[in-house]
LOBA-121861 format. One line per field, with one value per residue (C-alpha): residue number from 1; x, y, z; residue in three letters. Coordinates in nm, 3 decimals. Layout:
N
nr	(NUM|...) .
px	(X|...) .
py	(Y|...) .
pz	(Z|...) .
rest	(ALA|...) .
//
This chain:
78
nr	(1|2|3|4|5|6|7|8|9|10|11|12|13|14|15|16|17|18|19|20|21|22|23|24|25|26|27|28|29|30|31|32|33|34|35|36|37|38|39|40|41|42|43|44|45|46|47|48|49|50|51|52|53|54|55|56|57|58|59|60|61|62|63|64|65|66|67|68|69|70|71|72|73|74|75|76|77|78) .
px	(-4.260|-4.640|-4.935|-4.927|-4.596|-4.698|-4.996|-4.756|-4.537|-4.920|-5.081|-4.698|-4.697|-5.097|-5.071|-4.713|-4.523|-4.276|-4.213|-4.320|-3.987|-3.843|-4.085|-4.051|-3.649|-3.725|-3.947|-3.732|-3.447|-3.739|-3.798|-3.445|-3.338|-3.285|-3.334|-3.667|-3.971|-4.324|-4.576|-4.827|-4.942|-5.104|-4.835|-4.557|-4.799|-4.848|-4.457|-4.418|-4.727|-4.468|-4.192|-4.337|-4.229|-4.368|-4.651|-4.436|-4.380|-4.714|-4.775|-5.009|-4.931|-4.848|-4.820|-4.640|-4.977|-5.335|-5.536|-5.743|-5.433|-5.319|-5.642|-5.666|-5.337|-5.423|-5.754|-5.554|-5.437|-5.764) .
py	(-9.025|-9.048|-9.170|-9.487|-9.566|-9.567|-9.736|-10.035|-10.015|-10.057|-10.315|-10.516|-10.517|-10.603|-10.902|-11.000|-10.976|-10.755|-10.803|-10.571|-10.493|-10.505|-10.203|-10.012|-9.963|-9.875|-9.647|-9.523|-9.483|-9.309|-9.060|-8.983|-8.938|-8.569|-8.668|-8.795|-8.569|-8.629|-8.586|-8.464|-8.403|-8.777|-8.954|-8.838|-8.955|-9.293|-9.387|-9.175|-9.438|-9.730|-9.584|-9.544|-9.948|-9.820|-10.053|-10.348|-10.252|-10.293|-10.538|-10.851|-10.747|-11.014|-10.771|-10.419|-10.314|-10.448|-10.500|-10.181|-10.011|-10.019|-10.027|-9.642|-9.537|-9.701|-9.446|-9.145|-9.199|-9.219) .
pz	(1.107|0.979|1.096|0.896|1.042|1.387|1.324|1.184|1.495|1.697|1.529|1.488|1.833|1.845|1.603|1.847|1.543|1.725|2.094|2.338|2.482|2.129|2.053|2.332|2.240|1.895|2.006|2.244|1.976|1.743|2.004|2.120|1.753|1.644|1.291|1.303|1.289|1.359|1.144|1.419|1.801|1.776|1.566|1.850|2.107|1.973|1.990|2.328|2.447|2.331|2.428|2.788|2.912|3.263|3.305|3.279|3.683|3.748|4.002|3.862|3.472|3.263|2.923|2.856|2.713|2.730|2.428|2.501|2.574|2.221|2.067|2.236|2.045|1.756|1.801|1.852|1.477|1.310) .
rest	(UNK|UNK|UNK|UNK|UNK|UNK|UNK|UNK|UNK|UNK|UNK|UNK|UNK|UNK|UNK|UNK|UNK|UNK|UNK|UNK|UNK|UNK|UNK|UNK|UNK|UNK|UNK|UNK|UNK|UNK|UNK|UNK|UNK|UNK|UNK|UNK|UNK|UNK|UNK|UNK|UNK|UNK|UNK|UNK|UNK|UNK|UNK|UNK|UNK|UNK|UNK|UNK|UNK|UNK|UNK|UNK|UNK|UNK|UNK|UNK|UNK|UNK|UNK|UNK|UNK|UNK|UNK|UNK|UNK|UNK|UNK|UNK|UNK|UNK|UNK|UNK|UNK|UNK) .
//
C-alpha cells in the first residue's frame, strides 16, 4: 500500500464518502492482511490511525475522527 492510497482512504472518509465505521474495518482487514505491504513508516501509520475505532468510546463524541484528526494523518503523508 502507497501513500496515495491511504491518502484516498483519508480524504474518502473526510469528504463522508465512506463511513467511518466502514473504514475502520477495511483498515482493519488492510492491516491484518499478510499480503499487503506498506510502502513506508507514515503510510502504515495512516491506516493503523483508521484502523484504531477507539475514540468512538469517547464520552461526548459524536464522530470516529474529528476534522483535525484526519487532517493530521492526511499530514503525515505529505
Amino acid at each position: 500500500m502507497d501513500k496515495a492510497a491511504a491518502r484516498r482512504l483519508l480524504e474518502a472518509i473526510s469528504s463522508r464518502q465512506l463511513p467511518a465505521e466502514t473504514a475502520a474495518y477495511v483498515a482493519d482487514c488492510i492491516v491484518a492482511s499478510e499480503y499487503i505491504e506498506f510502502a513506508d513508516d507514515p503510510t502504515r501509520d495512516a491506516v493503523a490511525f483508521v484502523e484504531d475505532d477507539s475514540s468512538r468510546f469517547i464520552a461526548e463524541r459524536s464522530e470516529m475522527w474529528t476534522n483535525e484528526e484526519i487532517s493530521q494523518a492526511l499530514a503525515m503523508l505529505d
